[in-house]
N, C-alpha and C positions, 0 to 999 in steps of 0.2 A: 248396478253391475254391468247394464249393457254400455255406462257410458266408460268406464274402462279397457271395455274393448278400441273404442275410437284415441283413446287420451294416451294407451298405452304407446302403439305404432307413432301414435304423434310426438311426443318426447320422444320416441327413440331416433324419430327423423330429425328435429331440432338438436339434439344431444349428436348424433353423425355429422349434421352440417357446420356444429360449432367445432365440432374435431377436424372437419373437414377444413375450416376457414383457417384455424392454429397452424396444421401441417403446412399451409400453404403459406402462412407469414413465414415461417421458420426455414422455410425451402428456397422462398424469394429473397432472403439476406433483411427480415425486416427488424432481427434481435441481435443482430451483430454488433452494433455502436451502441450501446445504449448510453454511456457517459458524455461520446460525443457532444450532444444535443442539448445533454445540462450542462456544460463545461462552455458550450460555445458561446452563453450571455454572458459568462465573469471574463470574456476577454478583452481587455481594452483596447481600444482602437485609435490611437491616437495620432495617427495617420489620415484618419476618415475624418472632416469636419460634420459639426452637426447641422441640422436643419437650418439654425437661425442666422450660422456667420456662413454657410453658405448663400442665402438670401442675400445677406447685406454685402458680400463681397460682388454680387453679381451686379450692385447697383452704384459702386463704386468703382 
């Protein structure tokens, strides 16, 4: 029983701080894009060369 006493206050301080951390994503603009971020690897970029004809144009 006595250790209820300790475990109580303690979830309720981990349970504030994780409310605590949310509020603060959501305040600082961190759930606003969410598609962005999955949308932005099916973009093709076919302007950008890739790694390897960059090398080889550099030595030509």
């Amino acid at each position: 029983m006595t250790t209820l006493v300790y475990l109580i206050p303690v979830a309720l301080f981990l349970g504030a701080l994780g409310l605590a951390g949310f509020l603060w994503a959501v305040r600082s603009g961190q759930y606003e894009d969410l598609d962005g971020a999955a949308e932005r690897i099916l973009i093709d970029r076919d302007d950008e060369p890739d790694g390897l004809t960059r090398r080889a144009n550099m030595w030509n």
